[in-house]
TIDRENPA-315549 format. One record per residue (C-alpha): x, y, z. Coordinates in steps of 0.25 Angstrom, whole numbers, padded with zeros to 4 digits, always signed. Layout:
XYZ...
//
This chain:
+0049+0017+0013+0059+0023+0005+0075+0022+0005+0084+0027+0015+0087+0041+0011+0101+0038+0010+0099+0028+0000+0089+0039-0008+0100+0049-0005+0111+0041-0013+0101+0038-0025+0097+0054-0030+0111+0059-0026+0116+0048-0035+0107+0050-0046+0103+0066-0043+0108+0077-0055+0102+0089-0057+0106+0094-0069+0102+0078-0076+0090+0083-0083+0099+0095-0089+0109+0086-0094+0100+0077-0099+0092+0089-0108+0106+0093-0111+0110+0079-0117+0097+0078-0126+0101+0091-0132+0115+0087-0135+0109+0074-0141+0101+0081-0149+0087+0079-0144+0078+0089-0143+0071+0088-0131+0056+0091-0138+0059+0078-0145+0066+0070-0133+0062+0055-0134+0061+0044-0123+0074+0038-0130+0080+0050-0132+0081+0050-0115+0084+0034-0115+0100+0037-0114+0099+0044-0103+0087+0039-0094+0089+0024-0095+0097+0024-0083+0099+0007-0084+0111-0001-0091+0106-0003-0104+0097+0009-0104+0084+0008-0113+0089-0007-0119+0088-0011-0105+0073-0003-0101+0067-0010-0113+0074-0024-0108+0069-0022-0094+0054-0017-0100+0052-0029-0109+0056-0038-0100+0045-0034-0090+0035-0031-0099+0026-0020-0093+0014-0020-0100+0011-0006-0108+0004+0006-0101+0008+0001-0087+0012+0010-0074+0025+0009-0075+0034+0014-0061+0049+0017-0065+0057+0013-0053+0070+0022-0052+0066+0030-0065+0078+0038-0066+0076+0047-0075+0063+0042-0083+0070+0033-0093+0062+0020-0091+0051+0028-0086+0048+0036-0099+0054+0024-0109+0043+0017-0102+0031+0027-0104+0034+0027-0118+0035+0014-0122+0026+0006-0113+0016+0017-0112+0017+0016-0096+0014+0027-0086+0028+0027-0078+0031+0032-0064+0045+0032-0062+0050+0035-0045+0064+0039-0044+0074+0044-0034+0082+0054-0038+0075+0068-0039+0081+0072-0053+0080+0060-0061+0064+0061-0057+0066+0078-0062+0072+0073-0074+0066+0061-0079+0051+0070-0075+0058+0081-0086+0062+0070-0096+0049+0064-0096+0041+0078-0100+0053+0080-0111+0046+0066-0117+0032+0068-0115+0032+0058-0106+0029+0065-0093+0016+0059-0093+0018+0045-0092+0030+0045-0084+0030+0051-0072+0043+0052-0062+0043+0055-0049+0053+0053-0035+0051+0041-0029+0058+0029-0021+0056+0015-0026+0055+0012-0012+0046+0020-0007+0035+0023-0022+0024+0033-0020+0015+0026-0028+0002+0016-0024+0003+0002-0023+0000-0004-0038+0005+0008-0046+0012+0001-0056+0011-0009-0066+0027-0010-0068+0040-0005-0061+0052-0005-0067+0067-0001-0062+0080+0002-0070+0092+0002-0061+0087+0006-0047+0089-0006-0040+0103-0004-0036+0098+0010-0030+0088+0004-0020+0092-0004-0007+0082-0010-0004+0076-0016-0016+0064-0024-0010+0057-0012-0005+0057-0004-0019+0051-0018-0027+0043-0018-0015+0038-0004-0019+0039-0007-0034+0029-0019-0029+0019-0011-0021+0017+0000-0033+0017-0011-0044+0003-0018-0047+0001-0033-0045+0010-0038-0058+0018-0027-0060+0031-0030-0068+0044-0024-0059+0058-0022-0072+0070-0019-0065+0082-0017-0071+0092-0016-0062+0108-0017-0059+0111-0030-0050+0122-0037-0044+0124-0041-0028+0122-0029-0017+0137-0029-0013+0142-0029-0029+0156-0023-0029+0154-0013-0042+0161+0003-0044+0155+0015-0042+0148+0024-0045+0139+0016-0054+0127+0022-0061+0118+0018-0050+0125+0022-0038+0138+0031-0034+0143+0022-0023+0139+0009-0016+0129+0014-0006+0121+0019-0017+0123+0005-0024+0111-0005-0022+0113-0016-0029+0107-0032-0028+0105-0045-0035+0093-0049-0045+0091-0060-0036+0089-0048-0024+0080-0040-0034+0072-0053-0037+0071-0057-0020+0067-0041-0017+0058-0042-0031+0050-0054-0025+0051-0049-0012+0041-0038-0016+0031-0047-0022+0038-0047-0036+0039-0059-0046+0052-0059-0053+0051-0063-0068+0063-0059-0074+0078-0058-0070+0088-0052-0082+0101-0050-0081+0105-0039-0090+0121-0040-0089+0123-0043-0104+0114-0033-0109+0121-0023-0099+0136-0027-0104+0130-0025-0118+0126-0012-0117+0138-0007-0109+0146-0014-0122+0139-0006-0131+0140+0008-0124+0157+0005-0125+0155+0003-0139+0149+0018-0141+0159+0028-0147+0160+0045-0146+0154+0053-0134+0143+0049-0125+0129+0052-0128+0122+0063-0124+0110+0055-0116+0115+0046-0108+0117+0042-0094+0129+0049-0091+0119+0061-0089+0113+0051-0077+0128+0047-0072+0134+0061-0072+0150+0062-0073+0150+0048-0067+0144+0041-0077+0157+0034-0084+0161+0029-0071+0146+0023-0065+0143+0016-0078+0156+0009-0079+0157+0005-0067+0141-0002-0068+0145-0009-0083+0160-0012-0075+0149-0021-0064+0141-0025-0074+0151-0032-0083+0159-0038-0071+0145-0044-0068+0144-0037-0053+0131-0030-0056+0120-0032-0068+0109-0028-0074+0097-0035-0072+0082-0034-0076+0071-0040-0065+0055-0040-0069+0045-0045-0060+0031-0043-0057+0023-0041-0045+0016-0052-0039+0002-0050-0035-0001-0047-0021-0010-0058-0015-0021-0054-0009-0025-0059+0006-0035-0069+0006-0045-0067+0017-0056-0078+0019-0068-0079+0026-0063-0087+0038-0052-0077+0038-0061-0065+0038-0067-0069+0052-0053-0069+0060-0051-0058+0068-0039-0055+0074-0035-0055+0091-0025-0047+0099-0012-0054+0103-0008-0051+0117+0007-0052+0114+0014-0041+0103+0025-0045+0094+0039-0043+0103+0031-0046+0116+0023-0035+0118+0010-0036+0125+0005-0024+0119-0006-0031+0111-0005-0033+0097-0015-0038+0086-0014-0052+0078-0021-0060+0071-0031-0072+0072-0029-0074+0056-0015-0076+0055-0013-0081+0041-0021-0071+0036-0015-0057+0043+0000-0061+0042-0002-0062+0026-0009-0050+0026-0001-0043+0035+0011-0046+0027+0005-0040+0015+0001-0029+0022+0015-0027+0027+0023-0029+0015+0013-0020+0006+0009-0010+0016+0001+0001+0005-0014+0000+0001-0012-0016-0003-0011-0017+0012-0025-0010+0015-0033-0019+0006-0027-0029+0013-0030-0023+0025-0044-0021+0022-0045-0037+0017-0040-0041+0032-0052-0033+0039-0062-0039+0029-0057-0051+0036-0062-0046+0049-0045-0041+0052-0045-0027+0055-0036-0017+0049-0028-0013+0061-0023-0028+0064-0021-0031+0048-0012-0017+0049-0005-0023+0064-0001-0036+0056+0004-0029+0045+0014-0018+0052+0018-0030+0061+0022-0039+0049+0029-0026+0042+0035-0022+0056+0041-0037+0057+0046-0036+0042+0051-0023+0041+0058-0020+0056+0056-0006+0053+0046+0004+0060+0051+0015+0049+0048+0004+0037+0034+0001+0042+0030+0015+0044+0033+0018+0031+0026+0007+0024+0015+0011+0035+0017+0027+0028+0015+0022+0014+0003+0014+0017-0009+0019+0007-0019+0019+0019-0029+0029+0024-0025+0036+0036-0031+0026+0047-0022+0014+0041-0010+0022+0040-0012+0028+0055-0015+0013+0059-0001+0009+0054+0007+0018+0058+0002+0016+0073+0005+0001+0072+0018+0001+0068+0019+0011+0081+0013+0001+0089+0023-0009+0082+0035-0002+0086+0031+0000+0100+0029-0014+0100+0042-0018+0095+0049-0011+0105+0042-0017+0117+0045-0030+0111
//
């Protein structure tokens, strides 16, 4: 499920400007370039949308290590700056997802202008909710998208489901304690309500929470108070490419105010990397396989409408967990492994949605999950008419 359309509604009219792919083609002409000749780096003042800009994408890159020729997804890809600096470099197929309608319009014109159209490929798209099968990816990365997203377990959660087994996660992201007194507007959000901030230790608990391993934690505070000394230092007019053309008639005021909560130590710049654990299989053994399972005459809440359970308790509960936690096509092998086992489908599918519906306490969550299932029809309808039957049951309890 994606975010609230509040929260989505905040993020594009925030970041949303019609007229920034003119400005930007306007500012390379004024520069100088000629747009037949326009380079990755010749973009780099503009579309590295970070504290640090390009010093800080190569520090995050070498730290994680993606191996070269990978299928990279850009989480939060902005304008394709990342996205395209990693295509050229690292010779990866990037997909980057991103909110906000015209960043996606200009980053897809930027990428054509630099021949790169055809191994990066943009497209709109909620970190919370990726259009894109289980194991996609061999690595995710996400510059400064954090403090944009509330609920940050669920988008790793995402990033986890589309990554492969072993897929590194970079994040470079601004953080500091959810109720951090800083001024806005800052670069990332024009007011409070649009201002998601948290701790590294609550990025590390929501990264392990999805089946992450942590490896790294970096604070990047001196390297952010060096690079804000050194743009104090530059003399004459502004360049023409740079992010003010992101910012707009703000941009004075948002950037001080972030280097103001950076050098008071409110907020700070930190890099994360970790990597997807392997997801364990279930383990079915022949004893296991000549279980079948019974009726139980009493439904959870007190209901005496029947409700099915199982003779092999060990066995379902993990399953079923797994199932519920990962419900998309991991959960029809697993599925498919319980009925070998002499289980049959629909009561591996009654222990799932009743595991999910006790987590999750939201009929509208589960349906969703249910929705995004990559199933074959019969599945699907299956689901969908337990979690009914589970709400009817709730109710009578």
């Amino acid at each position: 499920m994606g975010r609230y359309g509040s929260e989505v509604h905040e993020i594009v009219r925030h970041y949303g400007d019609a007229a920034l792919l003119e400005r930007i083609i306007a500012a390379v002409g004024k520069a100088g370039i000629d747009l037949d000749d326009l380079t990755v780096d010749d973009l780099a003042p503009v579309d590295e949308f970070h504290i640090g800009g390009r010093a800080a994408t190569k520090s995050l890159l070498q730290l994680a290590g993606i191996p070269p020729g990978s299928r990279v997804l850009d989480v939060g890809s902005g304008i394709g700056g990342t996205a395209r600096y990693l295509a050229e470099t690292g010779s990866h197929t990037v997909t980057g997802v991103e909110l906000t309608p015209e960043y996606v319009e200009v980053a897809r014109a930027l990428n054509e202008l630099v021949d790169l159209d055809g191994s990066v490929r943009l497209q709109l798209a909620d970190v919370c909710n990726l259009p894109f099968r289980s194991a996609s990816f061999q690595a995710a990365v996400m510059f400064h998208v954090g403090m944009n997203v509330d609920d940050k377990e669920r988008a790793f959660s995402e990033v986890a489901r589309v990554l492969v087994d072993g897929g590194v996660f970079a994040i470079y992201d601004i953080m500091g304690p959810k109720d951090a007194v800083i001024d806005f507007p800052v670069p990332w959000a024009a007011s409070q309500s649009g201002s998601f901030l948290a701790t590294a230790g609550e990025y590390v608990e929501a990264l392990e929470k999805s089946g992450f391993e942590v490896g790294h934690v970096v604070d990047r505070s001196d390297f952010a108070r060096q690079f804000f000394g050194t743009l104090r230092l530059r003399t004459g007019p502004p360049a023409h490419l740079g992010l003010h053309l992101l910012m707009g008639d703000e941009a004075a005021v948002r950037y001080g105010n972030m280097v103001d909560a950076v050098e008071s130590d409110t907020i700070a710049p930190m890099e994360i990397v970790a990597s997807l654990r392997p997801a364990q299989p279930p383990r079915i053994g022949v004893a296991e396989g000549k279980q079948r399972s019974r009726r139980c005459d009493t439904a959870p809440g007190g209901s005496t409408t029947p409700f099915p359970c199982m003779t092999d308790g060990d066995t379902v509960a993990g399953m079923s967990q797994a199932i519920s936690v990962r419900l998309d096509d991991e959960a029809l092998v697993a599925l498919r492994q319980l009925e070998a086992a002499g289980v049959t489908r629909s009561e591996a599918i009654r222990a799932a949605l009743v595991d999910a519906a006790a987590r999750l306490r939201d009929r509208r969550v589960l349906a969703a999950e249910v929705a995004a299932l990559e199933a074959d029809e019969d599945d699907r309808t299956e689901m969908l008419a337990v979690a009914e039957m589970m709400e009817r049951l709730r109710a009578q309890g």
